[in-house]
C-alpha positions as CSV (number, residue, x, y, z in Angstrom):
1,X,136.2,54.6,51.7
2,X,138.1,55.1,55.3
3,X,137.3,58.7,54.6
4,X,133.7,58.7,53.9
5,X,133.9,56.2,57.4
6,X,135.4,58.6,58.8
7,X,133.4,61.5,57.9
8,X,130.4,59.4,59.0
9,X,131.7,58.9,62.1
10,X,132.8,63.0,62.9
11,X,128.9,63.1,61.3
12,X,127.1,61.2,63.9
13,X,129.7,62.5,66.5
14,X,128.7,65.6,65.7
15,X,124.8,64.9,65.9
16,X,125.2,63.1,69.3
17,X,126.8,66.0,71.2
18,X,124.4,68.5,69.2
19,X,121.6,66.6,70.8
20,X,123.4,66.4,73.9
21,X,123.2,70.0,73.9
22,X,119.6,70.3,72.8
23,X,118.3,68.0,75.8
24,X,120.7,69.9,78.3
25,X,119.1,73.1,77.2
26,X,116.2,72.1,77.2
27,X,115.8,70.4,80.6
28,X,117.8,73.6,82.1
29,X,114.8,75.9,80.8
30,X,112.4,73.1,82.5
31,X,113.8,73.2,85.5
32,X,113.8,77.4,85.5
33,X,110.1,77.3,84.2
34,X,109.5,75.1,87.1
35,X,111.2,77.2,89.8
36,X,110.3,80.6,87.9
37,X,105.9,79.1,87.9
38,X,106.8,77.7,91.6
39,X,108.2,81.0,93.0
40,X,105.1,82.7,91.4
41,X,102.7,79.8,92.8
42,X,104.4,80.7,96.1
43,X,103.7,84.5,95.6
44,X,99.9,84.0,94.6
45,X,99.7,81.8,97.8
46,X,101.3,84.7,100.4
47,X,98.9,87.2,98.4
48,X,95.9,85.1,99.6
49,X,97.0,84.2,102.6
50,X,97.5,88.2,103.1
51,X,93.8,88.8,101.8
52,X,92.6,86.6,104.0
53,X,94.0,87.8,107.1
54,X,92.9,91.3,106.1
55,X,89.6,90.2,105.7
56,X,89.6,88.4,108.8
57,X,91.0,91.7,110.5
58,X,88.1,93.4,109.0
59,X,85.8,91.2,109.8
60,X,86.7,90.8,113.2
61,X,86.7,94.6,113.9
62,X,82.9,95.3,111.8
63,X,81.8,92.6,114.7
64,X,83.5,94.9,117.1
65,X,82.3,97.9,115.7
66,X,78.8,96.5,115.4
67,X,78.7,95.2,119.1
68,X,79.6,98.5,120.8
69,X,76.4,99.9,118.4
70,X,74.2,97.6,120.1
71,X,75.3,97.9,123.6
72,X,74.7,101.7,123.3
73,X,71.2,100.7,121.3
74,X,70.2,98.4,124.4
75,X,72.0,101.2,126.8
76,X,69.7,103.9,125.8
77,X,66.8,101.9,125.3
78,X,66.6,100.8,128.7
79,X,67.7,104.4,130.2
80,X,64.6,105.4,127.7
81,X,62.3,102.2,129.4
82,X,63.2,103.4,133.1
83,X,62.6,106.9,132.5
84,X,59.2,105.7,131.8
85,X,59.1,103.1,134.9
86,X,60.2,105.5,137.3
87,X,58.7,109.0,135.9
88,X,55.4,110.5,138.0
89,X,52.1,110.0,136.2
90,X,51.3,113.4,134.7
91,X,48.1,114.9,136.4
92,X,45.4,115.4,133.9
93,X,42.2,117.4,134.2
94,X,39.1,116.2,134.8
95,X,36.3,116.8,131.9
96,X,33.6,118.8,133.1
């Protein structure tokens, strides 16, 4: 009887530290899933954060781009308008 009490007890000993060892394990590949999905979070964030600037940067220099087009659009129009305002009336002939 003290053997089988024995062999009980090295039996549940056994179990204990084997799920010791289980919930260890698997709180340790938790807590790298956690830092492993946070690092990528982290990634996926800077990746944004860099589109967004780009497109910013983009944006910023089409509205640029787009302004200097008008200013030479209004330029030449009015240099077109003038040329009218200060040209001499062309003489035409008289029916007869």
């Amino acid at each position: 009887m003290t053997q089988l009490n024995d062999l009980t007890a090295q039996v549940t000993t056994l179990l204990k530290r084997s799920y010791e060892q289980t919930n260890d394990f698997s709180k340790r590949v938790g807590e790298e899933a956690t830092r492993t999905m946070e690092g990528q979070y982290e990634q996926a964030r800077e990746l944004v954060e860099l589109g967004l600037q780009t497109q910013s940067s983009l944006y910023t220099e089409w509205v640029k781009q787009a302004t200097t087009a008008r200013d030479m659009w209004t330029e030449a129009f009015h240099s077109f308008s003038k040329g009218f305002e200060t040209a001499k009336p062309v003489k035409t002939q008289k029916a007869s």
